[in-house]
LUMFIKE-387142 format. One record per residue (C-alpha): residue in one letter; x, y, z. Coordinates in steps of 0.2 Angstrom, whole numbers, always signed. Layout:
# LUMFIKE-387142
<rest->A px->X py->Y pz->Z> $
...
# end
This chain:
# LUMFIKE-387142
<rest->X px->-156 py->+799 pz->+396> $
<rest->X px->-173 py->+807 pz->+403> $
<rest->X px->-171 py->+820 pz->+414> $
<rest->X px->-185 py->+824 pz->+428> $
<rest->X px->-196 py->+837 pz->+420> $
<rest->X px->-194 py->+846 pz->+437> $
<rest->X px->-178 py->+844 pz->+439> $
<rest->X px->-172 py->+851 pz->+422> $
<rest->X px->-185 py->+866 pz->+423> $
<rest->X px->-175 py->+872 pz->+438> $
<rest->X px->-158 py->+867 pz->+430> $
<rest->X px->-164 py->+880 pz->+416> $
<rest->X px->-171 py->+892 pz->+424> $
<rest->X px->-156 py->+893 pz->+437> $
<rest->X px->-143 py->+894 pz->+424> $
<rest->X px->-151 py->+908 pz->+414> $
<rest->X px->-150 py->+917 pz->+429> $
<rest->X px->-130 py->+914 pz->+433> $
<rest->X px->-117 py->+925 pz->+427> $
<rest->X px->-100 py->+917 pz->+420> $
<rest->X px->-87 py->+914 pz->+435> $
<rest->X px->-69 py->+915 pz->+434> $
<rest->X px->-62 py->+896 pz->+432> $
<rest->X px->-50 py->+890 pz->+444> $
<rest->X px->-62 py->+892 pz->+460> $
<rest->X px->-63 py->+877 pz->+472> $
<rest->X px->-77 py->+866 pz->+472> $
<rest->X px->-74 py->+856 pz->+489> $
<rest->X px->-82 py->+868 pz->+502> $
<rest->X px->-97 py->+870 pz->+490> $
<rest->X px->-99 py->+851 pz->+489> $
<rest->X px->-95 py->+851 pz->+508> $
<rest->X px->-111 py->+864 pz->+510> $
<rest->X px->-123 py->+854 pz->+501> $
<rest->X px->-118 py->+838 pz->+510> $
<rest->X px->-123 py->+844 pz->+526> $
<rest->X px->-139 py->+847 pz->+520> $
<rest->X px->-150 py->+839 pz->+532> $
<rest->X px->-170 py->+834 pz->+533> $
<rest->X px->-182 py->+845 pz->+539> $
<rest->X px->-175 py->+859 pz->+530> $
<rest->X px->-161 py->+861 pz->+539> $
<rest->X px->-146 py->+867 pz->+529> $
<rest->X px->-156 py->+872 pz->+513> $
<rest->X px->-153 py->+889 pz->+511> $
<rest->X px->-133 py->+887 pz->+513> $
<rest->X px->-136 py->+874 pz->+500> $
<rest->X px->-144 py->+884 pz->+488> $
<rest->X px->-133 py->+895 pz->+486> $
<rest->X px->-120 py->+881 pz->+487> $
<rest->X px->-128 py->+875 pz->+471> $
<rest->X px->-130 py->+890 pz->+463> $
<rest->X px->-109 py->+894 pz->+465> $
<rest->X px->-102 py->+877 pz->+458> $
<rest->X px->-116 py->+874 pz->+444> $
<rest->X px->-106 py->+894 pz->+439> $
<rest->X px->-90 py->+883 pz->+439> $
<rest->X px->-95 py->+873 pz->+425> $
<rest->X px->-88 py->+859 pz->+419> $
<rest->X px->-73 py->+858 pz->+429> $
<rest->X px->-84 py->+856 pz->+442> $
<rest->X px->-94 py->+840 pz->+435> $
<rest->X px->-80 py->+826 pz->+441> $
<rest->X px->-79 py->+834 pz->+458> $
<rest->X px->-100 py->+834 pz->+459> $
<rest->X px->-100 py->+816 pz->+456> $
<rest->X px->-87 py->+810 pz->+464> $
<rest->X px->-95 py->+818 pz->+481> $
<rest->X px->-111 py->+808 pz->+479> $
<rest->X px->-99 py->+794 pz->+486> $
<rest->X px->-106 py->+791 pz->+503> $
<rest->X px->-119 py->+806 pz->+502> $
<rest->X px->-137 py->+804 pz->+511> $
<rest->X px->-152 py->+803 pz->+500> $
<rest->X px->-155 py->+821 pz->+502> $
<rest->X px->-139 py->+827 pz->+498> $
<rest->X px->-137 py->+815 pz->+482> $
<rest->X px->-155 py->+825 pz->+475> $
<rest->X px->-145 py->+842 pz->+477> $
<rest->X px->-128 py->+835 pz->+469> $
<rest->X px->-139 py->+826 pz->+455> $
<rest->X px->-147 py->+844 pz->+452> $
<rest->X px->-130 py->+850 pz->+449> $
<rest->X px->-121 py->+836 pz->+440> $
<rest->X px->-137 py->+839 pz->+428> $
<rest->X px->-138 py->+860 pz->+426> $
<rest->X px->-118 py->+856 pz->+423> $
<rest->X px->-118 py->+843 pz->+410> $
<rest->X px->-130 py->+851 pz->+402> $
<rest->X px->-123 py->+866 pz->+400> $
<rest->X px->-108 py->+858 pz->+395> $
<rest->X px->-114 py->+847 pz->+382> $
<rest->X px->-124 py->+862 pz->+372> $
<rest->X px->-107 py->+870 pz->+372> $
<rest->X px->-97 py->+855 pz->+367> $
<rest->X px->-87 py->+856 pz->+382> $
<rest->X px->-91 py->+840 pz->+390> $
<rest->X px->-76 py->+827 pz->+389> $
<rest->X px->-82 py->+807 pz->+386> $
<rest->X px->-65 py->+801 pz->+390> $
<rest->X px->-67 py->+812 pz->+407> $
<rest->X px->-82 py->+802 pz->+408> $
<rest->X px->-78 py->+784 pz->+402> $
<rest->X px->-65 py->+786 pz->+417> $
<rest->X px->-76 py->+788 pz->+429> $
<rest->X px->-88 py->+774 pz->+423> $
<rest->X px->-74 py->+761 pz->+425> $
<rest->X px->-66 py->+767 pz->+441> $
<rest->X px->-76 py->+756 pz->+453> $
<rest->X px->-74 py->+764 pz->+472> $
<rest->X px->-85 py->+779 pz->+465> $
<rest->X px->-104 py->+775 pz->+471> $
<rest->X px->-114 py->+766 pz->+457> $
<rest->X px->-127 py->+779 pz->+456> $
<rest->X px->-112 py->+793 pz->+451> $
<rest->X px->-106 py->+782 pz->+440> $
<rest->X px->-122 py->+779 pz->+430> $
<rest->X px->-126 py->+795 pz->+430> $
<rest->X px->-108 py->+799 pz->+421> $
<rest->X px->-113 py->+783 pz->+410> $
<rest->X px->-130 py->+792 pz->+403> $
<rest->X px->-120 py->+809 pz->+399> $
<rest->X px->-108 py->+798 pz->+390> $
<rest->X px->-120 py->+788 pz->+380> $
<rest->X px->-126 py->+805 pz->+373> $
<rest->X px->-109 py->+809 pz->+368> $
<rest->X px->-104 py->+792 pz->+363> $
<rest->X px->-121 py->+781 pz->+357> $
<rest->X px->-107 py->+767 pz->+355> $
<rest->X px->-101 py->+766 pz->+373> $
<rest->X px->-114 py->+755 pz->+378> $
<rest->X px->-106 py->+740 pz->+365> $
<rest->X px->-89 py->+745 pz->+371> $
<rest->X px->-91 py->+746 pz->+393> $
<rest->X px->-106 py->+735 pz->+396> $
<rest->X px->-98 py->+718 pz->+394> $
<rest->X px->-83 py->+724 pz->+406> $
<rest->X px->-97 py->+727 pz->+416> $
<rest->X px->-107 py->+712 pz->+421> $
<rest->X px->-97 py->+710 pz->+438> $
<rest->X px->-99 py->+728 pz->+441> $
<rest->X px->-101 py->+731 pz->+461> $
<rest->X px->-114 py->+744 pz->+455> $
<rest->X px->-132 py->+737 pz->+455> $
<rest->X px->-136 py->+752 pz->+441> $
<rest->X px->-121 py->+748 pz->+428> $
<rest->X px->-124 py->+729 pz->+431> $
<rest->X px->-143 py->+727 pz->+430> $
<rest->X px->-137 py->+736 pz->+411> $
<rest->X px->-123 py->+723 pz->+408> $
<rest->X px->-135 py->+710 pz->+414> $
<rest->X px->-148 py->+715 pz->+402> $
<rest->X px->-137 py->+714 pz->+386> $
<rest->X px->-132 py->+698 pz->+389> $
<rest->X px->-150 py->+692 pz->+393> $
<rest->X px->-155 py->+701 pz->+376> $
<rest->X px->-140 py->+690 pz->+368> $
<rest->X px->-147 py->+673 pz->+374> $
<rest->X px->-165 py->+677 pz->+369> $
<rest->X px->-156 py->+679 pz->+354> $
<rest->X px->-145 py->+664 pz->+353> $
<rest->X px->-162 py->+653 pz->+360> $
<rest->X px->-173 py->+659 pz->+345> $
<rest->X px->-159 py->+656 pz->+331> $
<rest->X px->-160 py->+635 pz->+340> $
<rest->X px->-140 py->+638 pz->+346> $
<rest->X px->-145 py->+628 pz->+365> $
<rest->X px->-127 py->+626 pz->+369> $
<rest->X px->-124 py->+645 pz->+368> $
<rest->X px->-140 py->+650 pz->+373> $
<rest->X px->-138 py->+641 pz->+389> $
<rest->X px->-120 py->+649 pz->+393> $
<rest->X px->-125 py->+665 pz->+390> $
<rest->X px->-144 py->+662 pz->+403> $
<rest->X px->-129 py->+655 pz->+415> $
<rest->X px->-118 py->+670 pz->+414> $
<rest->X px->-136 py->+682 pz->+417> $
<rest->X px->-139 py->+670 pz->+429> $
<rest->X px->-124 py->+671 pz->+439> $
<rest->X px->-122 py->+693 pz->+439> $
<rest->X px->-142 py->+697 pz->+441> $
<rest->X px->-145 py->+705 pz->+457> $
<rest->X px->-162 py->+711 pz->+452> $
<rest->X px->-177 py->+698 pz->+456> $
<rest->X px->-185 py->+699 pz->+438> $
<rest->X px->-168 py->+696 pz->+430> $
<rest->X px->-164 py->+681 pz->+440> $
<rest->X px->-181 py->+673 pz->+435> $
<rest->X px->-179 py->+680 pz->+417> $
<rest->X px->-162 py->+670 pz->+418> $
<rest->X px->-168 py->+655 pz->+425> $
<rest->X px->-183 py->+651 pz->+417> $
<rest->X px->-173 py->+653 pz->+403> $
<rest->X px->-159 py->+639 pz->+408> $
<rest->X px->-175 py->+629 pz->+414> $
<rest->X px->-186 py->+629 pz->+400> $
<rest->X px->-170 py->+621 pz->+391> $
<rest->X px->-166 py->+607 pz->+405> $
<rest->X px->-154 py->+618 pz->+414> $
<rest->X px->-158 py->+617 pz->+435> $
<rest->X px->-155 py->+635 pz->+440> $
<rest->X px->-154 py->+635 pz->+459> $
<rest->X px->-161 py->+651 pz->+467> $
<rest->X px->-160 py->+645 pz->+485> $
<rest->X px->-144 py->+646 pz->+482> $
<rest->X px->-144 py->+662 pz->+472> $
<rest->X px->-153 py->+671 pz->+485> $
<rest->X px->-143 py->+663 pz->+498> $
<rest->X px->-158 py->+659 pz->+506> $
<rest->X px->-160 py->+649 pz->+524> $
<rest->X px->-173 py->+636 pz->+523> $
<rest->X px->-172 py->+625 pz->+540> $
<rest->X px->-177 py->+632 pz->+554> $
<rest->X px->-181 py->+628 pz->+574> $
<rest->X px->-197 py->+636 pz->+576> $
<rest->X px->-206 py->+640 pz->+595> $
<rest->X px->-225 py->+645 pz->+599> $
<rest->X px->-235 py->+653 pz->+606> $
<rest->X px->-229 py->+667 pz->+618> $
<rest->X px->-241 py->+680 pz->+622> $
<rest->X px->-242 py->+694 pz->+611> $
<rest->X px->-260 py->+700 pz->+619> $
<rest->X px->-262 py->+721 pz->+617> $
<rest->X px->-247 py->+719 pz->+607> $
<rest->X px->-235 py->+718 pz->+622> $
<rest->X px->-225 py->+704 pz->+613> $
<rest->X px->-214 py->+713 pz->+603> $
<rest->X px->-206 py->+723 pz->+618> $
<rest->X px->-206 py->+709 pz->+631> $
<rest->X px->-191 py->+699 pz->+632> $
<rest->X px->-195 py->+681 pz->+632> $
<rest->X px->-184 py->+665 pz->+635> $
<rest->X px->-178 py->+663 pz->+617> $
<rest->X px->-167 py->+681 pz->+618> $
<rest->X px->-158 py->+674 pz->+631> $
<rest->X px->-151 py->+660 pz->+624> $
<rest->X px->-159 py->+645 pz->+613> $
<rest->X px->-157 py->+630 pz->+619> $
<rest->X px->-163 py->+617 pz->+607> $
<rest->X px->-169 py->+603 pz->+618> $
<rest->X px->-178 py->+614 pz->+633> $
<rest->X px->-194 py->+616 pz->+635> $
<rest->X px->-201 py->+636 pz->+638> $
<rest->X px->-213 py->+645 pz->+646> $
<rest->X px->-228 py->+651 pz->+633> $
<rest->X px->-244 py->+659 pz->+634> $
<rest->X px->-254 py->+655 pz->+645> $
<rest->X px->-244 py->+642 pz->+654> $
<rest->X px->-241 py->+630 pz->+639> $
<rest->X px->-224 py->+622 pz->+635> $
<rest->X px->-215 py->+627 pz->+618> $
<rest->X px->-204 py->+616 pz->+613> $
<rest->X px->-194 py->+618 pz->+595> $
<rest->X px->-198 py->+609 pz->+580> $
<rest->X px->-189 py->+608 pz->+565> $
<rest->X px->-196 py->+613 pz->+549> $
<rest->X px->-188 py->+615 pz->+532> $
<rest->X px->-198 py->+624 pz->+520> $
<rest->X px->-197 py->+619 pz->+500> $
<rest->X px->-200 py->+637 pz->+494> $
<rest->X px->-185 py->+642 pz->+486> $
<rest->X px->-182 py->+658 pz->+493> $
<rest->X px->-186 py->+652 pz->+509> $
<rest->X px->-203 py->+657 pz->+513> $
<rest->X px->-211 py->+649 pz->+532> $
<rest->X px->-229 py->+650 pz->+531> $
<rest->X px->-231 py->+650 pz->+551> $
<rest->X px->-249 py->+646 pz->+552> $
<rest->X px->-246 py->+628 pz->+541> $
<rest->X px->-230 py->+623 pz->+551> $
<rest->X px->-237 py->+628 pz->+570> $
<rest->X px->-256 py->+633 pz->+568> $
<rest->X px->-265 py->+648 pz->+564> $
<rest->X px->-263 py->+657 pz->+582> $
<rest->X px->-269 py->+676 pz->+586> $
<rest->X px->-260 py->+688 pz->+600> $
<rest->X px->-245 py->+675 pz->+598> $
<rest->X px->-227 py->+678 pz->+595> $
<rest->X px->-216 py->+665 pz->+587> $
<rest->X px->-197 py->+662 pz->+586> $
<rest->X px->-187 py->+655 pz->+573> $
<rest->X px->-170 py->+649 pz->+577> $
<rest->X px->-155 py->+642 pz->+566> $
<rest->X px->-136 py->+640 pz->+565> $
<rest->X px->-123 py->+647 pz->+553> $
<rest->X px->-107 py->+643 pz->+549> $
<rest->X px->-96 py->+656 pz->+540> $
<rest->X px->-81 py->+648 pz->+531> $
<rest->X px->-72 py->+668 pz->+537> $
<rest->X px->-76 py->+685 pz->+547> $
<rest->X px->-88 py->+692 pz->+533> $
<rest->X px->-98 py->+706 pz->+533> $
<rest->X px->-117 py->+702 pz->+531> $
<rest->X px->-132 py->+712 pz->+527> $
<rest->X px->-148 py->+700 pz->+535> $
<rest->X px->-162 py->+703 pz->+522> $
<rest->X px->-180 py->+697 pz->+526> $
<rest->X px->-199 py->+698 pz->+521> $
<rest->X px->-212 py->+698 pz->+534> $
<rest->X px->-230 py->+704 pz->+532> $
<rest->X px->-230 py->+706 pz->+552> $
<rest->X px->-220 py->+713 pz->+568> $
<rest->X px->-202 py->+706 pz->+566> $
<rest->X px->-185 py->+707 pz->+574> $
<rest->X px->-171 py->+700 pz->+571> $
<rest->X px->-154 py->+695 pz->+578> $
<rest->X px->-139 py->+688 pz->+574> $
<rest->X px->-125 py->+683 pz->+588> $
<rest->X px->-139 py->+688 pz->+600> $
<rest->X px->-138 py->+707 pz->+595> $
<rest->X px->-152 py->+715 pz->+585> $
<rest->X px->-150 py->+720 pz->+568> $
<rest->X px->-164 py->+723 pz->+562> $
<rest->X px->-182 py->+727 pz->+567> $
<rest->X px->-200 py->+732 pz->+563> $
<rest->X px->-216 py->+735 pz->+575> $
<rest->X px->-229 py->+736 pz->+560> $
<rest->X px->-241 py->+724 pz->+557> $
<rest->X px->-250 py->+719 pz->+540> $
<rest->X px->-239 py->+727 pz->+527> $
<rest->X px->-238 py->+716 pz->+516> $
<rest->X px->-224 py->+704 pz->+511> $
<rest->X px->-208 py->+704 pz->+500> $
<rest->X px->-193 py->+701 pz->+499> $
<rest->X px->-179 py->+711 pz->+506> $
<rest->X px->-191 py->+721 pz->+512> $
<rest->X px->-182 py->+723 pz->+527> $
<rest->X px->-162 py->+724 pz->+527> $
<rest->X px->-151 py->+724 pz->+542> $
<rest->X px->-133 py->+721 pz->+542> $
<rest->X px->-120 py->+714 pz->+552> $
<rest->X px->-103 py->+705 pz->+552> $
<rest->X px->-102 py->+684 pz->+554> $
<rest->X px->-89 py->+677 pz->+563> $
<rest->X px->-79 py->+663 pz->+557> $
<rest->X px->-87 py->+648 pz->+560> $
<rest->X px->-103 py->+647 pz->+573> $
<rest->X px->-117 py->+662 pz->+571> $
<rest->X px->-133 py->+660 pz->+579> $
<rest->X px->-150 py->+670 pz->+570> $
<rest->X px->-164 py->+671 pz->+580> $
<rest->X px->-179 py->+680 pz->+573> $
<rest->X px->-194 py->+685 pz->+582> $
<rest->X px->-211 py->+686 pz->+572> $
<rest->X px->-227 py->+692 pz->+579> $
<rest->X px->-247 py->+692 pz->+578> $
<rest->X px->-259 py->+701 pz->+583> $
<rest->X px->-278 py->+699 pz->+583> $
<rest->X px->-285 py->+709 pz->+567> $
<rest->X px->-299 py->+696 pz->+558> $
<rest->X px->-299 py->+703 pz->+542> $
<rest->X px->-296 py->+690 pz->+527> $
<rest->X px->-281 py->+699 pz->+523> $
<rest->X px->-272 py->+702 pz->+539> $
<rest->X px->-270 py->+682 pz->+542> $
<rest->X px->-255 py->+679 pz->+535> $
<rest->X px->-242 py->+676 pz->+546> $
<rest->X px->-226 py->+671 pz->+536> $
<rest->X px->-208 py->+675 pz->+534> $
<rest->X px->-191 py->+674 pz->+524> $
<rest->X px->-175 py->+677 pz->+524> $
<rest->X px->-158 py->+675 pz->+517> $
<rest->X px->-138 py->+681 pz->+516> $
<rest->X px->-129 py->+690 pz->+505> $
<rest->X px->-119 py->+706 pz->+504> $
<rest->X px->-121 py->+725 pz->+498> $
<rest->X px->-127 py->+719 pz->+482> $
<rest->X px->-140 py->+706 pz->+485> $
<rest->X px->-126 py->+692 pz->+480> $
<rest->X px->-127 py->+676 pz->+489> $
<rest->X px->-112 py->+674 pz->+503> $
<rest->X px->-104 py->+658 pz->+506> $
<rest->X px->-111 py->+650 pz->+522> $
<rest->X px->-122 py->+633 pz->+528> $
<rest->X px->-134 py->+628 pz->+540> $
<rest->X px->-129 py->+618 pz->+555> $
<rest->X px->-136 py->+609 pz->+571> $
<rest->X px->-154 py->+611 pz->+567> $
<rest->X px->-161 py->+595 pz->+567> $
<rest->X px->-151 py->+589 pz->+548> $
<rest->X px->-138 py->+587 pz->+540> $
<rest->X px->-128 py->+602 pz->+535> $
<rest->X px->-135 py->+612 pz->+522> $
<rest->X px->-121 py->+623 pz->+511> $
<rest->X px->-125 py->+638 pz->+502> $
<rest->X px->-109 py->+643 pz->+491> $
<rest->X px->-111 py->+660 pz->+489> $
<rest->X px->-98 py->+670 pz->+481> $
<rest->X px->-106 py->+674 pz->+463> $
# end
């Protein structure tokens, strides 16, 4: 495990600097000090010296330390992670740190993954044959960190099952990667290798990506006043109408279904290259069940989004680039109808690289995983995603 050279300078220095404390003490209202930590500063002092008490508990501190990460802000998981480090640390040079302490907390799954993968890294130093012995439990893990390991093994397994010429097992083990990766370069690692030996790897369906859309343009977006200004499409879609756009013109919807497997629209090819324009984009879900969703998208200009007519997510920022899940908003689905509606603008820049004007988007939950849904009354026949990987 490496340690940030900062982090464990400090951890040192601090702990040479601590006298011995009487065991027994409490760690909850130190933990509760330094998760109130705040930005800004606010809180730093208190959880200083917070830090300094319960790294003086030592190890019977280290369980409690993770276990508070659970929920914790970002700020407040850098101080815990400080202290989970100066007290395993300690306790490992003085043989007192326990690896079946440890293994527990690895495998019990309500625990944040980043807690738990720290408590995996302590454990493969004690135990450099844990990984052989947790990670293939682990390749459902609801922890992106633990699983993106599991995930790899198996990758590493096929690799070696394709280069010993065993396609048939090869290909299971691609399609188990396949299936667990979160991670974008390890759900193409999987499925180029599942393609390269005649296996389809759908990623639209991986991603849970929506690819038909009713798109609408233009509406005025001169001065950048567009994002702000509430124009007919917020208030209700109604497929068949005819709006009022820039200008005076009438915006009527068309159906477009784009053949990029993650579900990139390139707006200028389906509606035009326009300047000072806003678009909308427009589609129907049906959720099999109430489910919660997180809404992740790319766009390399302005964008909001809504779902059932209320925003979840949005962005006033224009030429930043595009990727996906660059964006994440999140939400619940209600069984059966669900409207999304997002609104994309353009401004007036000239540059060459500030002429893209594309979006993406797609479903899944906490972890990037594809949730069961399908695309309805857009022009075509429904279009099912099965999520649930």
């Amino acid at each position: 495990m490496r340690i940030p050279p900062s982090t464990a300078l400090v951890a040192v220095l601090l702990l040479l600097l601590l006298p011995v404390r009487a065991a027994g003490t409490d760690a909850g209202p130190l933990l509760a000090r330094i998760k109130a930590v705040r930005g800004e500063g606010a809180g730093n002092a208190e959880a200083a010296r917070a830090w300094q008490e319960l790294v003086r508990l030592g190890p019977e501190a280290l369980l409690p330390t993770l276990a508070a990460m659970d929920g914790a802000d970002a700020i407040a998981r850098n101080w815990l992670r400080a202290a989970t480090d100066a007290i395993a640390e300690k306790a490992f040079v003085a043989r007192q740190l326990s690896a079946t302490d440890l293994e527990a907390f690895v495998l019990k799954r309500t625990h944040s993954g980043a807690a738990r993968r720290i408590a995996y890294e302590w454990l493969v130093r004690l135990d450099p044959k844990a990984p052989a012995r947790l990670l293939p439990r682990l390749l459902d893990d609801p922890g992106a960190e633990l699983r993106r390991d599991a995930v790899a093994v198996v990758l590493d397994e096929a690799k070696t099952l394709a280069v010993k010429g065993d396609k048939e097992k090869a290909v299971a083990a691609y399609r188990r990667a396949f299936d667990a990766a979160r991670d974008d370069d390890q759900v193409e690692a999987a499925a180029k290798g599942l393609q390269e030996r005649g296996v389809k790897a759908d990623l639209t369906a991986h991603y849970g990506a929506v690819r038909r859309w009713l798109l609408a343009t233009p509406f005025d977006n001169t001065g950048e006043k567009g994002y702000q200004t509430v124009y007919s499409p917020e208030k209700g879609v109604d497929p068949s109408a005819v709006c009022k756009g820039k200008d005076g013109a009438e915006v009527r919807w068309v159906v477009h279904t784009t053949a990029e497997v993650r579900g990139l629209v390139d707006l200028n090819a389906v509606l035009g290259k326009r300047k000072n324009t806003v678009a909308y984009a427009w589609t129907v879900i049906d959720s099999p069940r109430e489910q919660r969703v997180q809404v992740r998208s790319g766009c390399n200009t302005a964008v909001k989004i809504f779902l059932n007519g209320r925003p979840v997510f949005g962005r006033e920022e224009y030429h930043h680039g595009l990727s996906m899940d660059q964006h994440v908003g999140a939400g619940t689905l209600k069984p059966g109808r669900n409207e999304i509606l997002v609104k994309v603008c353009q401004n007036n820049q000239l540059e060459p690289w500030a002429q893209d004007w594309k979006f993406m988007l797609r479903l899944c939950d906490d972890l990037g995983g594809a949730i069961p849904f399908r695309v309805v009354d857009n022009g075509g026949p429904a279009e099912k995603n099965r999520g649930g990987r």
